[in-house]
N, C-alpha and C positions, 0 to 999 in steps of 0.2 A: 504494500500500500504506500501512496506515495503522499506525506506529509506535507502541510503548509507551512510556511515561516514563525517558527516559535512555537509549534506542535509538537508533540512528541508520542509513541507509542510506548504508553504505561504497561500496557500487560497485553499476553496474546494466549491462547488457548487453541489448538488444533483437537477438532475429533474423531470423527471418519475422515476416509479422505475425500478432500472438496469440501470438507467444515473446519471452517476456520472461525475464529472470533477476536476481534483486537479492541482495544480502548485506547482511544488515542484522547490526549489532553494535552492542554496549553494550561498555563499557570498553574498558580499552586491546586492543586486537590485538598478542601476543605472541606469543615463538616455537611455544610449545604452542597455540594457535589455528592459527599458520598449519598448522604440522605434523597437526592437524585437518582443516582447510581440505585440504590435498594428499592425505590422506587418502582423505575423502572425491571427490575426483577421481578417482583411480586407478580406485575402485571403478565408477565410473559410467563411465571410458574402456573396462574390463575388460566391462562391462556391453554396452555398445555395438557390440563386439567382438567378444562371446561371437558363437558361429552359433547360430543359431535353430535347433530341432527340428522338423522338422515329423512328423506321423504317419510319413510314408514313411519318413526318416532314423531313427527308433526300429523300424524292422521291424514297425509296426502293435503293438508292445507297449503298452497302454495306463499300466502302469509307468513306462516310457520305460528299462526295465536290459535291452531287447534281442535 
């Protein structure tokens, strides 16, 4: 990945191959970033989490309100 002026890449994480994950930051990393940073986590554990719908599980309602 290629960095802007004054950016830097904080941490990188590789999983499978073709998954990568980097955190790139500029200035200091303070408590209001990290509490961004957890932030945004939550939302993608929540995300991951959530059950998928499929057609059948919404009762064929194309809304999905059932």
């Amino acid at each position: 990945m290629t960095t802007m002026e004054g950016e830097r890449v904080a941490f990188t994480e590789e999983g499978r191959p073709g998954q990568c994950l980097e955190l790139v930051a500029s200035g200091d990393v303070d408590d209001t970033m990290l509490e961004a940073l957890e932030d945004y986590v939550k939302r993608q554990r929540k995300r991951l989490t959530r059950p998928t719908r499929t057609e059948d599980d919404a009762g064929g309602s194309e809304t999905g309100n059932g």
